[in-house]
ZAMARGU-4260 file (C-alpha; in steps of 0.2 Angstrom, whole numbers, plus 5000, padded with zeros to 4 digits):
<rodrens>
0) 5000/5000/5000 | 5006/5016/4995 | 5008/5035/5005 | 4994/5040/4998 | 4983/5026/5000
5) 4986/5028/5020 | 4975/5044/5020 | 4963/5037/5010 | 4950/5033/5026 | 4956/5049/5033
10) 4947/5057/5017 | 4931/5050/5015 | 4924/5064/5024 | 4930/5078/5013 | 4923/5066/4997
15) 4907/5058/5001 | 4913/5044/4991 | 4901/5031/4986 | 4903/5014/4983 | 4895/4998/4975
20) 4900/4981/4979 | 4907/4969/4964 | 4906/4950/4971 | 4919/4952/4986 | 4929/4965/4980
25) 4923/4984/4989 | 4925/4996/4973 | 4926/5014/4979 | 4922/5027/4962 | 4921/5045/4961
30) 4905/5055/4958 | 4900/5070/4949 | 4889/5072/4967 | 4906/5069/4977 | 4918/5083/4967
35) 4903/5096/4965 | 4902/5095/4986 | 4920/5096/4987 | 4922/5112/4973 | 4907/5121/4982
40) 4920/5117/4998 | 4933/5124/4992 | 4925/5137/4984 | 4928/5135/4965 | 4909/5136/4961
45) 4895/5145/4971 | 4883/5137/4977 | 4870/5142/4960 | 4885/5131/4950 | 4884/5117/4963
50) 4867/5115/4961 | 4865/5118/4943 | 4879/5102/4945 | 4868/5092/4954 | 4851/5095/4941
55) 4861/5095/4927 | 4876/5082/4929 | 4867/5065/4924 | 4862/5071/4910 | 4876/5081/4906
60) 4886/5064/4908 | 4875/5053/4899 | 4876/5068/4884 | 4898/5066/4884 | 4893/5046/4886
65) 4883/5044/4871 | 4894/5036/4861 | 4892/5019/4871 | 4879/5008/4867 | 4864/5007/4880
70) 4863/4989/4879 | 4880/4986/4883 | 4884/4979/4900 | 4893/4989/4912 | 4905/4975/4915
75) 4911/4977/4898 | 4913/4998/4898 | 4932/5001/4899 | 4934/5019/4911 | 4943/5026/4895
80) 4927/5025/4890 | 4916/5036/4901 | 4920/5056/4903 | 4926/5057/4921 | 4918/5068/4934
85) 4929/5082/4932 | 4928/5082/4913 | 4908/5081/4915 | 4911/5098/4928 | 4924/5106/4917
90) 4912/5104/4903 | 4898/5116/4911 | 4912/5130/4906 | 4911/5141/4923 | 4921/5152/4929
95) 4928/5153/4947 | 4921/5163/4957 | 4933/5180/4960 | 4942/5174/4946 | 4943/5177/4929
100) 4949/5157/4925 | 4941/5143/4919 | 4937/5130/4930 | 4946/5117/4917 | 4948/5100/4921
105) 4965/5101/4926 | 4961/5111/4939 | 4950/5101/4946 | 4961/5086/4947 | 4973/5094/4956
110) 4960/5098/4969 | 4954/5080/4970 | 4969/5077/4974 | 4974/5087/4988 | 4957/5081/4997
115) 4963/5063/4993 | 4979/5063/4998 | 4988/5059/4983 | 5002/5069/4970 | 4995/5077/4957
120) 5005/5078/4940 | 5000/5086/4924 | 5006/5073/4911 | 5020/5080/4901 | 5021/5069/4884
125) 5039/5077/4881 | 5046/5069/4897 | 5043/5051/4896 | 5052/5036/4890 | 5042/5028/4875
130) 5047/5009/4884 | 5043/5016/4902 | 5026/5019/4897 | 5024/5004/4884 | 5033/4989/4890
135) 5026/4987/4909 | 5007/4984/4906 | 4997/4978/4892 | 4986/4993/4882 | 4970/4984/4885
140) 4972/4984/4902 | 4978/5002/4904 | 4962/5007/4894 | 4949/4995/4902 | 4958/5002/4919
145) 4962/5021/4914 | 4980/5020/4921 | 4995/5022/4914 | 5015/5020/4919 | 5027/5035/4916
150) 5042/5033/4927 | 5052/5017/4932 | 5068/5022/4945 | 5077/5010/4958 | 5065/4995/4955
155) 5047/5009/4958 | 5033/5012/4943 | 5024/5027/4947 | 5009/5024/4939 | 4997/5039/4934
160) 4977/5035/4938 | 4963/5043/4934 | 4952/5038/4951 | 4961/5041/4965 | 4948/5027/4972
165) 4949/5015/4961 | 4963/5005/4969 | 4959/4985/4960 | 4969/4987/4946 | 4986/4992/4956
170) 4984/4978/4967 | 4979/4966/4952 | 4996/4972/4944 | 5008/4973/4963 | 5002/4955/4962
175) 5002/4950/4943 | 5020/4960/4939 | 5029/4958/4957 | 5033/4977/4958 | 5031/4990/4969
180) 5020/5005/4964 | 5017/5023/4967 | 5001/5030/4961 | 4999/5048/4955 | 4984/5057/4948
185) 4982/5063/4931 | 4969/5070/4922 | 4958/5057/4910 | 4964/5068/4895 | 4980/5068/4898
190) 4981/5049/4901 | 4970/5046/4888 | 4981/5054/4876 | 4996/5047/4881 | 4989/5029/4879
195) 4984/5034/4861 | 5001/5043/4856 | 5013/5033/4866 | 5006/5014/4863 | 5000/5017/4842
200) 5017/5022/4840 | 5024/5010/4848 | 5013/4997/4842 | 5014/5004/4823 | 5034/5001/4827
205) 5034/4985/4833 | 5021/4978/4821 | 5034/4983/4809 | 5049/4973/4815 | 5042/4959/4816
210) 5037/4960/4798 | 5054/4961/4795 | 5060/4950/4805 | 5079/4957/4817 | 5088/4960/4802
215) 5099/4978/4803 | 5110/4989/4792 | 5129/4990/4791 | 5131/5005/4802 | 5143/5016/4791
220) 5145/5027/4775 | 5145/5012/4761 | 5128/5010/4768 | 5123/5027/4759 | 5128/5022/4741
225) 5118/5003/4743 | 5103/4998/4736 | 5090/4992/4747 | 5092/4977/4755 | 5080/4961/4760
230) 5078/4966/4777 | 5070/4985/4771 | 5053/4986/4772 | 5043/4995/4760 | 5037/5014/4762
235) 5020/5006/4759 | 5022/4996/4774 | 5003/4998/4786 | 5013/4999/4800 | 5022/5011/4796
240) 5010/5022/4787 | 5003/5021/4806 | 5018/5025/4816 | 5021/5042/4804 | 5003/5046/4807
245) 5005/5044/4824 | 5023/5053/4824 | 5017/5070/4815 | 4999/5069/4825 | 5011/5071/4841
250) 5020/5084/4835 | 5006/5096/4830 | 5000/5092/4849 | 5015/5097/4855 | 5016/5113/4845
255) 5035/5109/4836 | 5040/5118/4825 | 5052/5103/4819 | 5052/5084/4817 | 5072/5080/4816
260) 5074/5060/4812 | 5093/5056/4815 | 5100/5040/4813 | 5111/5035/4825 | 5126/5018/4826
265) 5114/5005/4835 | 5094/5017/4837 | 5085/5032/4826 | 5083/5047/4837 | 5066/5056/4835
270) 5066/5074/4840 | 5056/5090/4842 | 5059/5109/4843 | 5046/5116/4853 | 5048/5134/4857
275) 5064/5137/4850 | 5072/5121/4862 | 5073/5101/4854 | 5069/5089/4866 | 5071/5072/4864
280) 5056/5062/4859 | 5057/5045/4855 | 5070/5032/4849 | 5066/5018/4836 | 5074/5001/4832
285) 5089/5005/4818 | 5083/4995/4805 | 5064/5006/4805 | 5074/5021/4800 | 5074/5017/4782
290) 5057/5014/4781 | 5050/5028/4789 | 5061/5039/4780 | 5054/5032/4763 | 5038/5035/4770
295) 5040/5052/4773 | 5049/5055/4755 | 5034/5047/4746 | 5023/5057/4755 | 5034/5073/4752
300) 5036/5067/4732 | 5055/5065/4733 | 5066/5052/4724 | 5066/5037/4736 | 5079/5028/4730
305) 5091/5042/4729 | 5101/5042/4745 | 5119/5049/4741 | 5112/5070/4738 | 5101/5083/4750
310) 5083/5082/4742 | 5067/5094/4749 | 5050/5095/4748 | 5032/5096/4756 | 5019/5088/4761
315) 5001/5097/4763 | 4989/5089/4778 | 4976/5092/4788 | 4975/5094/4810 | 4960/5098/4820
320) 4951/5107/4806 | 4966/5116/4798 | 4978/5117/4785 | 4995/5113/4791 | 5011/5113/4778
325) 5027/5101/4782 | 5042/5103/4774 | 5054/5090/4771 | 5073/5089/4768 | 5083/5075/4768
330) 5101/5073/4771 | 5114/5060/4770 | 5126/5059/4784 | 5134/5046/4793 | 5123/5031/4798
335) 5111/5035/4784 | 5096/5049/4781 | 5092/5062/4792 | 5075/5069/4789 | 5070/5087/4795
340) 5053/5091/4793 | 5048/5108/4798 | 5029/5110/4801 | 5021/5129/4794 | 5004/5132/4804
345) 4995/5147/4795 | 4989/5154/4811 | 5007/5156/4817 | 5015/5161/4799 | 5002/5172/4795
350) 4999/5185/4807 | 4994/5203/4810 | 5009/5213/4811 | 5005/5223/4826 | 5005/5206/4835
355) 5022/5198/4833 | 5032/5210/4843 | 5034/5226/4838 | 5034/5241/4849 | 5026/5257/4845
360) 5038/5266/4833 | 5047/5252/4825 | 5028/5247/4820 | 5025/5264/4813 | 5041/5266/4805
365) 5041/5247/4795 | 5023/5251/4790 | 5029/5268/4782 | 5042/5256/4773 | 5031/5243/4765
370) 5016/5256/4760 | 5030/5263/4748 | 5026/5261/4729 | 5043/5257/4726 | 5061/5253/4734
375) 5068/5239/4743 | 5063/5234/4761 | 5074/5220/4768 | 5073/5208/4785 | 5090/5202/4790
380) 5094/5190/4803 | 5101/5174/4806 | 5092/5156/4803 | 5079/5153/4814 | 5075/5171/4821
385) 5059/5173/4811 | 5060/5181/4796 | 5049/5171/4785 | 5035/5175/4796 | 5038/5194/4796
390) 5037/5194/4778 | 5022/5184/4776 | 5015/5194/4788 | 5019/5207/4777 | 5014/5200/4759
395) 4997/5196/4769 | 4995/5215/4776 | 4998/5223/4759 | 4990/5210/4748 | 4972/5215/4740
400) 4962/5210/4723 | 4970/5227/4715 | 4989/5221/4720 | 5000/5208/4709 | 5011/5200/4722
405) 5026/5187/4715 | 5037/5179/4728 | 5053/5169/4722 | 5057/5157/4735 | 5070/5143/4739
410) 5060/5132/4742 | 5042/5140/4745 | 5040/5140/4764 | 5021/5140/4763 | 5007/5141/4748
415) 4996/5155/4749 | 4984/5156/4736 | 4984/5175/4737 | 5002/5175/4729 | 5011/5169/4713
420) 5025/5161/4720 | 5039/5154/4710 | 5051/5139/4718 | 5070/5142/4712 | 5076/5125/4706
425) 5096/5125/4703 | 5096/5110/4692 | 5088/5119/4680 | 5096/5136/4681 | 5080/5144/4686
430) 5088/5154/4701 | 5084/5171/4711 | 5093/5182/4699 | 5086/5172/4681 | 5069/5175/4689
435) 5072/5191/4694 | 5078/5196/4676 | 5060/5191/4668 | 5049/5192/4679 | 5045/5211/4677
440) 5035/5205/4663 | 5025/5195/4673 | 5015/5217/4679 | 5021/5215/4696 | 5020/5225/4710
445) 5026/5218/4726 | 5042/5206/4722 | 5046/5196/4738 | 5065/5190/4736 | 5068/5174/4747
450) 5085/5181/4750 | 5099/5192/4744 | 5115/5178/4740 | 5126/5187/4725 | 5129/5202/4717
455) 5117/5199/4700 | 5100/5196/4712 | 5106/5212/4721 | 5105/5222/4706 | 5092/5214/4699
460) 5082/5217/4714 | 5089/5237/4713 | 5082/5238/4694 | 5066/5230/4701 | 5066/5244/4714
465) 5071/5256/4701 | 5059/5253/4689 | 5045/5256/4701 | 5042/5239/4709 | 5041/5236/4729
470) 5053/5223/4734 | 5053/5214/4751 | 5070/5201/4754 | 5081/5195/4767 | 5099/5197/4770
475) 5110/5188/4784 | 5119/5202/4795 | 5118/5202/4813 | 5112/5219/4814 | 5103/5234/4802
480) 5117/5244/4800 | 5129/5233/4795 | 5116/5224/4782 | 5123/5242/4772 | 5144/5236/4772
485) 5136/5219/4765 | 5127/5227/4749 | 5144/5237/4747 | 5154/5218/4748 | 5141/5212/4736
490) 5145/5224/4722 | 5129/5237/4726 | 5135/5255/4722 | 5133/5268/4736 | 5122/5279/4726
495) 5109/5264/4721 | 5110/5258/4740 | 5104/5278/4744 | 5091/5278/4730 | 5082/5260/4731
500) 5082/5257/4750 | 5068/5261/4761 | 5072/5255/4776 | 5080/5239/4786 | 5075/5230/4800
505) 5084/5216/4810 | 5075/5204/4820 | 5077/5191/4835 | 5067/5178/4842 | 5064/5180/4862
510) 5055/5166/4872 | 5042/5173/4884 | 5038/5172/4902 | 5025/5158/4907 | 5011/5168/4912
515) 5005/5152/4924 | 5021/5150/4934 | 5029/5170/4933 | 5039/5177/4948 | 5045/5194/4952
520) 5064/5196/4957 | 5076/5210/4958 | 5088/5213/4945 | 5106/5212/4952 | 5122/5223/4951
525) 5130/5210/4941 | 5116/5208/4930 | 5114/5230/4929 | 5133/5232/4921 | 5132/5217/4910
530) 5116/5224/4904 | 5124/5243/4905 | 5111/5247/4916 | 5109/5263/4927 | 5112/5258/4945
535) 5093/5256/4953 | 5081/5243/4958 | 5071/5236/4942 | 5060/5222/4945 | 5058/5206/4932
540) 5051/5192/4930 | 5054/5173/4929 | 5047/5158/4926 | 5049/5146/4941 | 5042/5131/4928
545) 5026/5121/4929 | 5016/5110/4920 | 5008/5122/4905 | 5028/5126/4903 | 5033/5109/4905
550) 5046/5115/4919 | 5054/5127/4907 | 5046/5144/4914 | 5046/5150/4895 | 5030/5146/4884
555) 5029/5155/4866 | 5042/5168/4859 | 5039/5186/4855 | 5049/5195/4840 | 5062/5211/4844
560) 5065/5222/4828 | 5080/5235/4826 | 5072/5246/4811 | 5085/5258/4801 | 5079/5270/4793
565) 5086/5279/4778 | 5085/5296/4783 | 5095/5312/4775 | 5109/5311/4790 | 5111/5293/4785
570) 5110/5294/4768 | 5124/5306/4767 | 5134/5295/4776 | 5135/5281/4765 | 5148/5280/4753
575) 5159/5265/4743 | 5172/5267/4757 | 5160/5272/4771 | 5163/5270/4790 | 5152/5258/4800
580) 5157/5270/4814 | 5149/5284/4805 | 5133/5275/4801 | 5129/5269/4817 | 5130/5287/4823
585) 5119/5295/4811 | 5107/5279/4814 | 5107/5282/4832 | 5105/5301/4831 | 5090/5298/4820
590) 5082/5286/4833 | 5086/5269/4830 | 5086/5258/4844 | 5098/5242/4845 | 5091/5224/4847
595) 5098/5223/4865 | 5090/5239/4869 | 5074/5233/4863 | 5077/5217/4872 | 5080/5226/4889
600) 5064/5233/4886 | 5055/5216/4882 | 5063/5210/4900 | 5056/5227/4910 | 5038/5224/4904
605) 5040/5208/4910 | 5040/5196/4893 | 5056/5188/4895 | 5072/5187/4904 | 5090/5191/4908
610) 5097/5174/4904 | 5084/5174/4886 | 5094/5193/4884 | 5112/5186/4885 | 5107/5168/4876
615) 5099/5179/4861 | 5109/5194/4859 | 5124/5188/4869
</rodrens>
């Protein structure tokens, strides 16, 4: 018997629990009845919720139950079948009272589980070991019983339940398995989920082996210049068609931003960036990696059996109701093909531009830039610090019925039917510049440049500008200012680079400050002249990590944008031999305020955070 089942008789007065007798064995089961008297307790609903609960929660539980047949016994429901109290509370959608939060279902889990004397913990998929959570108990059983391992240390299975009451099935399995046990209570979602996610892929995975039977790869280069071997299954494979569904279905839960597939001596790593940070995910039998890469290539339309050269492309699905793009990119390295698929979601690529981080002036200022009928406008910043979705942003604020907008891209992050986008293709000599040199007879009037590499796109992009064309690109420069001395490297003439440009902006990624787990410290001295701070107290915030975090205390990113403008003072500045020295004070004399400035700023208001400050702009 565990801790927490030793205050179990010590709660039965705070729950009300009632109970039904199955042949000898005394089953104790929470009620809808038992947590609306313990919310109205603890004051999470008033008493009007409570007894709107008690009138309305059988047949608000039969309504989330009527997917199960009325004929079918009871003795043959599985739990993962029936919404739990707290889901049937959480779905009345109150409000608690004093408060405006929602009374979700995780709340009300956590306070179920102070009054019974058990840990609560909000499941976090991103934590758990695919075997932990596999191997220990069957899936049927952990459906039929709603429980589910997720940790396995010094001979322990902590085990996450669903009823903190329902104590049969960990006494079936101390018995059955000869292990010792702790129980913890999760949510019905969240354990629900994880029985879906963690044992379909798994399942998928190991369906797949043994069609293949224990057969591996050489584990070395020659590997990447043979043709398939016996033991390869096909990309057709139902397993494996399953175990990619499952594999992408997880990340667009999660929220990554990228799959990376990396296959390793002896395993295939699978992991995701989520928020900027790659966490490891799962890891795969070596001889699956083939397959699943195959998989992904024929979905993506790339040549499968050519394994020795990079290759990308895209695949277009579908997730709660909306469109979502993945791109792929294969490369060969060591032990085989590493597949990277970056995953696009419209509602994050396309957004309003007053929303992804700008401040007041730098908002005004960019938006004078792009309302220009003509002149270059370019976004620098390194990989990664979202440039692709300021300039969608953009192409989406500007576009209209009355507008002709061509991008050129390599490759085409997103298709948006509002655009004519053009994909640059190497092979076939159709690169930024070829395009750029025809494409003014195609009427255009907003070009979108993917990026700025050599001298003949630059100039190309300057006629465009010249000509009377709008033209939005991207550079790679740390800053604004020095975006300038890289058009002078390229070969651009002082006098075009005056005449053509409308202004620059660089850009940053921050991650920002969990709004559920935020605390208020005191900047130190240290901290003040590494930040070149004036001695005083400024208060901050951080993010002491929780579950909505998973223990990061960061959750989402905010943009910081240096914008240069090309005023008179800075114009006259630039020459073929200008001085950097000389720029940067005419920029700063005209306003422009650096990215670690703008970062400071982001960390006062209470965004983000010294550490995110130095990580980003060092």
């Amino acid at each position: 018997m565990t801790h927490s089942d030793k205050h179990h008789k010590k709660n039965q007065n705070v729950l009300d629990k009632r109970s039904s007798t199955n042949g000898n064995t005394h089953k104790q089961m929470l009620t809808v009845k038992d947590v609306a008297k313990l919310l109205n307790q603890r004051s999470r609903i008033s008493d009007e919720q409570h007894k709107l609960i008690l009138d309305r929660g059988e047949a608000q539980a039969a309504r989330l139950n009527s997917h199960i047949p009325a004929n079918l016994a009871k003795k043959d429901i599985y739990l993962a079948e029936l919404a739990s109290p707290a889901q049937v509370i959480a779905s009345f959608n109150f409000e608690i009272p004093a408060t405006h939060k929602k009374l979700t279902e995780d709340t009300i889990t956590e306070l179920i589980s102070q009054a019974a004397g058990i840990e609560y913990l909000k499941i976090d998929p991103l934590k758990l070991e695919l075997d932990v959570v596999t191997d220990q108990i069957p899936r049927a059983f952990a459906l039929k019983n709603l429980v589910v391992p997720i940790d396995e240390q010094e001979g322990v299975v902590t085990i996450a339940v669903a009823d903190p009451f329902n104590i049969r099935p960990i006494e079936d399995l101390q018995h059955a398995l000869g292990i010792k046990i702790k129980r913890i209570l999760a949510s019905r979602s969240d354990i629900l989920k994880l029985l879906e996610e963690f044992f379909g892929f798994q399942a998928s995975v190991r369906a797949a082996q043994v069609e293949m039977g224990l057969g591996s790869e050489l584990s070395n280069l020659e590997q990447l210049f043979k043709m398939r071997g016996r033991d390869e299954v096909e990309s057709s494979d139902k397993h494996i068609i399953s175990a990619v569904e499952f594999l992408l279905k997880y990340a667009f839960d999660q929220r990554a931003s990228d799959i990376h597939i990396e296959p390793k001596r002896e395993k295939s790593m699978i992991r995701f960036r989520v928020d900027g940070v790659l966490h490891n995910i799962h890891t795969v039998p070596r001889n699956l990696h083939p397959a699943i890469v195959s998989r992904l290539k024929l979905l993506a339309r790339l040549d499968v059996a050519e394994k020795r050269r990079p290759q990308d492309g895209r695949i277009k699905t579908e997730h709660l109701g909306k469109d979502i793009e993945l791109r792929v990119s294969s490369l060969p390295v060591a032990f085989g093909e590493k597949v990277v698929i970056r995953i696009f979601d419209p509602e994050i690529l396309m957004q309003k531009l007053d929303r992804i981080g700008f401040y007041k002036r730098e908002y005004l200022l960019y938006s004078s830039f792009i309302k220009k009928p003509n002149g270059i406008v370019l976004v620098t910043g390194p990989t990664g610090s979202g440039k692709t979705t300021t300039l969608y942003s953009t192409l989406k604020t500007i576009s209209s019925p009355e507008i002709n907008i061509v991008t050129i891209e390599d490759p085409i992050e997103m298709v948006m039917e509002d655009f004519n986008q053009v994909g640059v293709q190497q092979a076939i000599d159709v690169t930024f510049s070829t395009v750029l040199r025809n494409i003014l007879r195609q009427d255009p009037d907003v070009l979108m440049v993917g990026e700025i590499r050599d001298q003949e796109t630059a100039t190309n992009a300057v006629q465009a500008a010249l000509t009377g064309h709008l033209v939005l690109s991207t550079l790679h420069t740390n800053d604004a200012p020095s975006s300038i001395t890289r058009l002078l490297d390229i070969g651009v003439p002082a006098f075009l680079i005056t005449s053509t440009i409308n202004g620059i902006i660089a850009q940053r990624l921050l991650r920002k400050v969990c709004q559920e787990c935020k605390y208020e410290r005191l900047l130190t001295n240290d901290e003040m002249v590494y930040l070149n701070l004036p001695k005083k107290e400024y208060t901050v915030w951080e993010g002491k990590g929780c579950d909505a975090c998973r223990g990061t205390g960061f959750k989402g990113r905010t943009g910081i944008f240096e914008v240069l403008e090309f005023t008179d003072r800075l114009k006259a500045t630039i020459t073929d031999h200008t001085d950097m020295a000389d720029v940067y004070a005419a920029a700063k004399a005209d306003g422009l305020i650096p990215l670690r400035e703008l970062a400071i700023q982001k960390m006062l208001g209470g965004h983000t955070t010294f550490s995110e400050i130095v990580s980003v702009t060092g």
